[in-house]
Phi, psi and omega in degrees: 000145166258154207272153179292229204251099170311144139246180161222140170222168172227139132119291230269010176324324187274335136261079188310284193273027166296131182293158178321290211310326194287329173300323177283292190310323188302283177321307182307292182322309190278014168100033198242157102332317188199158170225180168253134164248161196251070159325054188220168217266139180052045177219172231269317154246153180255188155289337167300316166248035175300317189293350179224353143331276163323302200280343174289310179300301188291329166277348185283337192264019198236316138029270209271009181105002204226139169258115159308123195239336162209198118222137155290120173200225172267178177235023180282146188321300171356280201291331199273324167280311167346305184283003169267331173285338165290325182098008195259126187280334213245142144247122176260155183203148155256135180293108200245138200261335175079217226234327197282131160320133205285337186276313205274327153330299173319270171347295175290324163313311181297330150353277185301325181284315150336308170276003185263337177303306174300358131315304209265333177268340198237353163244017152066039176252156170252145135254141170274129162227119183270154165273123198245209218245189182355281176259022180262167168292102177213078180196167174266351142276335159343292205271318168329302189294317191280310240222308203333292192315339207257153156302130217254009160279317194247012171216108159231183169230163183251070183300136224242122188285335182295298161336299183327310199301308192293340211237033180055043179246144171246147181018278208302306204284348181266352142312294149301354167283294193304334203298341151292343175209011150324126172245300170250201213170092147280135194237087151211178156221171199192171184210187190252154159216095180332126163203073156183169195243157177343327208277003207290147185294322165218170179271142188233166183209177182203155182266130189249138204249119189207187207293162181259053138231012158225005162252244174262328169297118151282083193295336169309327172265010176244321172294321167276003186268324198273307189304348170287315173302329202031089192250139186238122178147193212261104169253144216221137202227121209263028170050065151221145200217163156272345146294089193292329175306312193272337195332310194289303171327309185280319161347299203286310175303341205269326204274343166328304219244339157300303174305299161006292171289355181239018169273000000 
């Protein structure tokens, strides 16, 4: 089977201070379509001015040939209309469970999401949530467990292949988990990296963020897994590495070699 209709995006966390026009050309050169933007305090929108931000961002980047396709941001009526008046369908977040028992976490959330549907139905917005790292949901049965019960209009999920990787799931089944309710499709990678030596009384490690043909997520088995699926939607590949220095040189090698596995 051939996979439907990619789009693709990044992103744009790594550059906060590009002027708009200059950001879409920047994004367009390295082979992107559309991006996920970062709705946060010292970037081109704050939250404080999402309502006439947003929609101000998307048309100067619609301009220029580039789609807003999400954003990272808050989930307050504010940010859910803003992305409606902008056209942006996803708002994405990761959940962090904190200090607090993990069952009883849930249980409030899903609270909190109950009051968020009729919002999310009267502006025709989803929130994504993705799985992520430490004390977060992170994993796609997790993220399942938390999100399942809800309509996949208005709750999905953005599954992250590296996290996936990292918290030991392999592809395919963390895919078929997610697959009722898939929104999105994140392309990064990692690895565990030791940082301390043998003689140390235990081993401590940290992750290191690196090129997407070198960490443990297999984007090959993940391009053949959606394409066996023929998943048509947004894979948004999310320019982050620990060599902060190299971001634009790894992007550019990375969304190559991401279009690569789907030609």
């Amino acid at each position: 089977m051939s996979v439907g209709k990619i789009t693709w995006s990044v992103f744009t966390k790594p550059w906060k201070e590009m002027p708009v026009s200059a950001l879409a050309a920047h994004v367009r050169r390295l082979g992107f379509e559309g991006i996920e933007f970062p709705v946060r305090p010292g970037y081109q929108v704050e939250p404080e001015n999402v309502a006439t931000g947003l929609p101000q961002l998307a048309r100067q980047l619609a301009d220029e040939g580039i789609k807003v396709l999400s954003v990272a941001g808050p989930t307050d009526e504010a940010t859910i209309a803003a992305c409606a008046a902008a056209g942006v369908p996803t708002i994405r977040i990761c959940v962090s469970i904190g200090d607090r028992p993990y069952m009883e976490t849930v249980a409030q959330l899903q609270r909190e999401y109950d009051a968020l549907v009729p919002l999310l139905e009267r502006y025709g917005v989803r929130i994504g949530i993705q799985n992520h790292n430490g004390r977060d949901v992170a994993n796609a049965m997790a993220v399942r467990h938390l999100i399942g019960q809800y309509d996949p209009r208005h709750f999905g999920i953005v599954w992250d292949a590296a996290h996936e990787a990292l918290a030991g799931t392999e592809p395919e089944l963390a895919l078929d988990i997610a697959w009722s309710h898939l929104c999105m499709v994140n392309l990064k990678n990692g690895f565990w990296l030791r940082t301390n030596g043998p003689e140390a009384p235990y081993a401590q490690w940290r992750t290191y963020w690196t090129s997407g043909r070198h960490g443990l997520a297999s984007w090959p088995r993940v391009a053949a897994e959606l394409q066996r699926r023929c998943y048509e939607g947004v894979i948004c590949l999310t320019a982050e590495y620990s060599d902060h220095d190299a971001v634009d040189r790894l992007i550019a090698e990375d969304v190559a070699f991401a279009k690569s596995l789907f030609a």
